[in-house]
C-alpha positions, 0 to 999 in steps of 0.5 A: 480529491484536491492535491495533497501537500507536505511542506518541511516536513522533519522526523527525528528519532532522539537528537538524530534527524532522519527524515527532512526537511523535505516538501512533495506535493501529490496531485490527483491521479497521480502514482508515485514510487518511494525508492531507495536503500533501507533505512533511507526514510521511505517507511518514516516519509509513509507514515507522516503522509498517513498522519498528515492525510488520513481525513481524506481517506486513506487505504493503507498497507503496511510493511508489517499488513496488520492480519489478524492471524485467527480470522479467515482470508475473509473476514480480514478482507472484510475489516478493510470497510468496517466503517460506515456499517452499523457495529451489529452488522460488522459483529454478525459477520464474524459468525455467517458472513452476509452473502453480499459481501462474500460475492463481492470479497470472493472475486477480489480473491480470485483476482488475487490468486487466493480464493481457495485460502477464502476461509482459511486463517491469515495466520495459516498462509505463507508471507507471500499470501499473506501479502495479497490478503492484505492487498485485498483488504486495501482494494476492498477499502475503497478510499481516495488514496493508497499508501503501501510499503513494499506491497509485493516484497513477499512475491515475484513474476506473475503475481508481482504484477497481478498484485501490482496491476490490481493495486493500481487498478483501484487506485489511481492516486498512490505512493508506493514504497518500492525496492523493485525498481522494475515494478516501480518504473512500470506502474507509476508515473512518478519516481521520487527518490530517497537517499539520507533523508531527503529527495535525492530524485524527483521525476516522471517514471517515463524519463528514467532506466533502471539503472538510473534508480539503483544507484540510489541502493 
């Protein structure tokens, strides 16, 4: 993957600007958290990189994941990697799922702390687990890049950082929209702060405290 570039970009929302101008580069290999208060422009800033860079195969995890509510933990794991598989292939799943592909989603889940809810519909589970299956279903994508907004909102402790670590783990190029400035520091290298609209901050993870994000919140 080449470096990816935005270069003044704006958003507006009627007569009111909200976002920009602004221009960020992300090199390859490169892990980047979005951090400030709500409505600073996070979410707007991950949805004109997903417009702008989704040609180079982009995994992306939304704030709202995007379950569908009446299929199993599986099979919406399973629609991360719907393309490049033949529509008879994806449509036979639906009724007995390939064994190959449940022993390669099924350790994922267990990764992930939910291989119990395997079978169970998204629309059963609590946020938090509804929160890992999409996390699942982004690993299991296997793009070049990932775009997530809030990825563990839903959890804390130890499974925060399992979610964190496997999110990561996968994706070694990733912007991720973050209020835990803990987690942030911890597992990117880059810190791009967000404050009005614009970049208020831009600096590598490993130079900076806590202290110095929250006075962004």
């Amino acid at each position: 993957m080449n470096a990816l570039a935005l270069t003044n970009i704006v958003a507006d929302y009627g007569t009111q600007r909200v976002l920009g101008p602004l221009s960020i580069t992300l090199a390859p290999g490169q892990r980047v958290a979005l951090v400030g208060k709500s409505g600073a422009g996070k979410s707007t800033l991950l949805g004109i990189m997903h417009r702008h860079w989704r040609c180079q195969g982009v995994a992306l995890m939304p704030q709202e994941l995007g379950l569908v509510p009446s299929l199993s933990v599986f099979h919406n794991v399973f629609m991360g990697r719907l393309a490049g598989r033949p529509v008879w292939y994806n449509l036979a799943s639906l009724v007995r799922p390939f064994h190959r592909d449940v022993a390669t989603i099924l350790p994922l889940l267990e990764q992930l702390g939910i291989a119990d809810k395997c079978w169970t519909a998204s629309g059963e589970l609590s946020g938090g687990q509804r929160q890992r299956v999409a996390a699942a279903r982004a690993i299991h994508q296997q793009g070049e890049l990932l775009l997530a907004d809030e990825p563990v909102s839903a959890l804390d402790g130890p499974l925060s950082d399992a979610v964190m670590a496997a999110l990561t783990e996968a994706y070694p190029t990733a912007v991720l929209a973050m209020h835990d400035v803990e987690l942030a520091l911890r597992y990117t290298d880059r810190v791009i702060g967000i404050a009005d609209g614009t970049i208020a901050l831009d600096a590598p993870s490993h130079t900076l405290s806590s202290h110095d994000l929250r006075v962004l919140y």
